[in-house]
C-alpha positions, 0 to 999 in steps of 0.5 A, a space after each residue: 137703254 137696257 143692255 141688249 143682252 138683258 132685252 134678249 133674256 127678256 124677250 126669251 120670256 115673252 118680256 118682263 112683266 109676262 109674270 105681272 100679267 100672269 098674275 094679275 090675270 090669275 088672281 082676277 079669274 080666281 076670284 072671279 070663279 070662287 064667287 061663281 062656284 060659291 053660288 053653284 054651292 049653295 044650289 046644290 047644297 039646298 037642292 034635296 037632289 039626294 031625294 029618292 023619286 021620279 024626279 032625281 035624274 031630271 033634277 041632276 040633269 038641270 043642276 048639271 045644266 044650270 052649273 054649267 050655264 052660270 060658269 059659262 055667263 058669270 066666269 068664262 064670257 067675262 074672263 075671255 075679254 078681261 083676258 083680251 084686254 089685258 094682253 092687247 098691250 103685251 102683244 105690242 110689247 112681242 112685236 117690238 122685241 121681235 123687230 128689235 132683235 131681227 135687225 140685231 141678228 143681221 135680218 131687214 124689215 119688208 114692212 115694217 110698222 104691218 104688224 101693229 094689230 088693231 083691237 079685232 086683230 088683237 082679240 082674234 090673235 087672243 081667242 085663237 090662242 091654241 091652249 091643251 089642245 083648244 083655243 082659248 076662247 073655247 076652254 074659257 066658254 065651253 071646255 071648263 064650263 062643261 068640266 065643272 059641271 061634270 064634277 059637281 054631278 059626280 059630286 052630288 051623285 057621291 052623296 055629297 050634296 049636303 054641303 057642310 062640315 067635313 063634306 064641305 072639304 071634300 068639296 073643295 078638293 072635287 070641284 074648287 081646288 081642281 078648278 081653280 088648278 085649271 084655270 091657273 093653268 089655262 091662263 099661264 099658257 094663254 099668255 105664253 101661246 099669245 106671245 110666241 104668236 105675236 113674235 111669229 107675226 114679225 117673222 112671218 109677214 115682217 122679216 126678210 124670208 131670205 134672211 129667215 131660211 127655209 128652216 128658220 125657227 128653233 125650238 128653245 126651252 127654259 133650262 131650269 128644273 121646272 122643264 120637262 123632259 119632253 120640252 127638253 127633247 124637242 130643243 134644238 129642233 128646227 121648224 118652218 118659218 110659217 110653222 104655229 107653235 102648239 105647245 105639247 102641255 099645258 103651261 109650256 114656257 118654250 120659244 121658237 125663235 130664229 135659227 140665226 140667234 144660235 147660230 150667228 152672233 148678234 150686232 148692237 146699234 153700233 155694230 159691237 157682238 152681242 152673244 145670244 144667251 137663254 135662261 138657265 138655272 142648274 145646281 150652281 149659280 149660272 149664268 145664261 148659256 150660249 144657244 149653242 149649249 145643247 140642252 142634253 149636255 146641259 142635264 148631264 152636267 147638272 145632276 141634280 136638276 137632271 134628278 129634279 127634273 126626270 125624278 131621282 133614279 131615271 135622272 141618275 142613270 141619265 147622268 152616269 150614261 147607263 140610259 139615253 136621253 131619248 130612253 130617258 124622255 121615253 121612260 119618263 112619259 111612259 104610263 106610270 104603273 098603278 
């Protein structure tokens, strides 16, 4: 049996093969979107869309629809249930964790065993998955169809249509590569958004409500140098148990996990303490940190991550106590001035 300290940093990961997962989606719908786009390419790049007529809008207007269908029917139908395959056994593996560390924290199951989810369940809990704003099932089959589509014919509208040599690049850049930057993104979050819903699930229908309070769930961040100051800001803050996680970017890799974990110690099997620890990753080799360690302190104690993270200038003034860390959060989300 692993040491329960490491199932507890694991579960804070939304367990260990999340990134395996992450990947193996990722490199799938890359590949997939690549031999879609390739073929949306050679459309445009033959179409002589660029030709003075009649007929050049409504020719724009069917490429645009054209893109937009065969994203929809090669890419996004088929990626939605590669994606529900693949994340039905991850699901399982949440639920166990949550189960696990709810009895470590002193915490009873009303019914045990109801949150062993069907295929359907499965698939629902997947397609509802809140990602920038829309579920999962809509940005895979409507949002990012729709987007490319828009590229290419802002694309073909710049004279581009002509694919080839130096203009090919600039392809790449308008539509591929920004893509392909999407759905890398829309597939990390997906996988996390789909953890912290199965986690949930135990607390909501599982765990004992008396044991769970009324304010039972807590916002936890990774503390790394890749959070965010937003993220940051929101740590320590406390939510209803019945409260869905809505991540405020894309790619979030924040937690809600029961209060209980920073606030009671935890008791193995055999009834030994196991201290609750979160990842964190600052300018030394540190271990992971007691809950208790509030993520402001630890940016003031970490100048230079706190530099990496809200840029050189606002981070050095956060560390010396010239500005607040809400003034600091504030400045940093504030609209750069062009």
């Amino acid at each position: 049996m692993a040491d329960l300290s490491q199932q507890i940093e694991v579960f804070l990961r939304n367990g260990l093969r999340q990134r395996k997962l992450e990947d193996r989606l990722i490199r799938q719908a890359l590949r997939d979107l690549r031999n879609t786009l390739a073929a949306v390419e050679r459309v445009v790049g033959s179409s002589g869309v660029l030709a003075v007529g009649v007929n050049r809008e409504r020719t724009i207007a069917a490429i645009t629809s054209a893109v937009a269908r065969s994203v929809q029917e090669s890419f996004g139908v088929p990626q939605l249930a590669a994606v529900q395959e693949a994340l039905a056994p991850f699901v399982g593996q949440q639920l166990d964790y949550a189960r696990q560390l709810v009895q470590m924290a002193g915490g009873t199951l009303t019914a045990e065993g109801a949150g062993q989810l069907n295929q359907v369940q499965v698939q629902r809990l997947v397609n509802d998955a809140v990602v920038g704003g829309k579920t999962l099932s809509a940005q895979l089959t409507q949002a990012l169809p729709a987007t490319v589509a828009d590229r290419v014919e802002r694309f073909i509208r710049l004279g581009l249509s002509d694919i080839g040599g130096e203009t090919f690049a600039t392809y790449q850049n308008a539509v591929v590569r920004v893509t392909e930057n999407n759905v890398e993104a829309i597939v990390r979050t997906a996988v996390n958004e789909v953890g912290s819903a199965a986690q949930q699930a135990i607390y909501q229908y599982e765990a004992d409500p008396d044991w769970l309070d009324a304010e039972g769930l807590v916002w936890t961040a990774l503390l790394d140098s890749q959070v965010c100051p937003i993220c940051l800001r929101l740590d320590g803050k406390r939510f209803p148990p019945d409260y869905q996680k809505v991540s405020p970017h894309m790619q979030c890799r924040c937690s809600l996990v029961p209060w209980k974990w920073r606030n009671e110690d935890m008791r193995d099997p055999n009834g030994n303490p196991v201290a609750p620890r979160r990842l964190a990753d600052g300018d030394g080799p540190e271990q992971p940190l007691d809950f208790k360690v509030a993520a402001k302190q630890w940016v003031k104690d970490n100048p230079n991550t706190a530099q990496a993270i809200f840029g050189k200038r606002l981070g050095q003034r956060l560390v010396d106590g010239e500005i607040s860390f809400d003034k600091a959060v504030k400045q940093w989300s504030a609209p750069k001035a062009s």
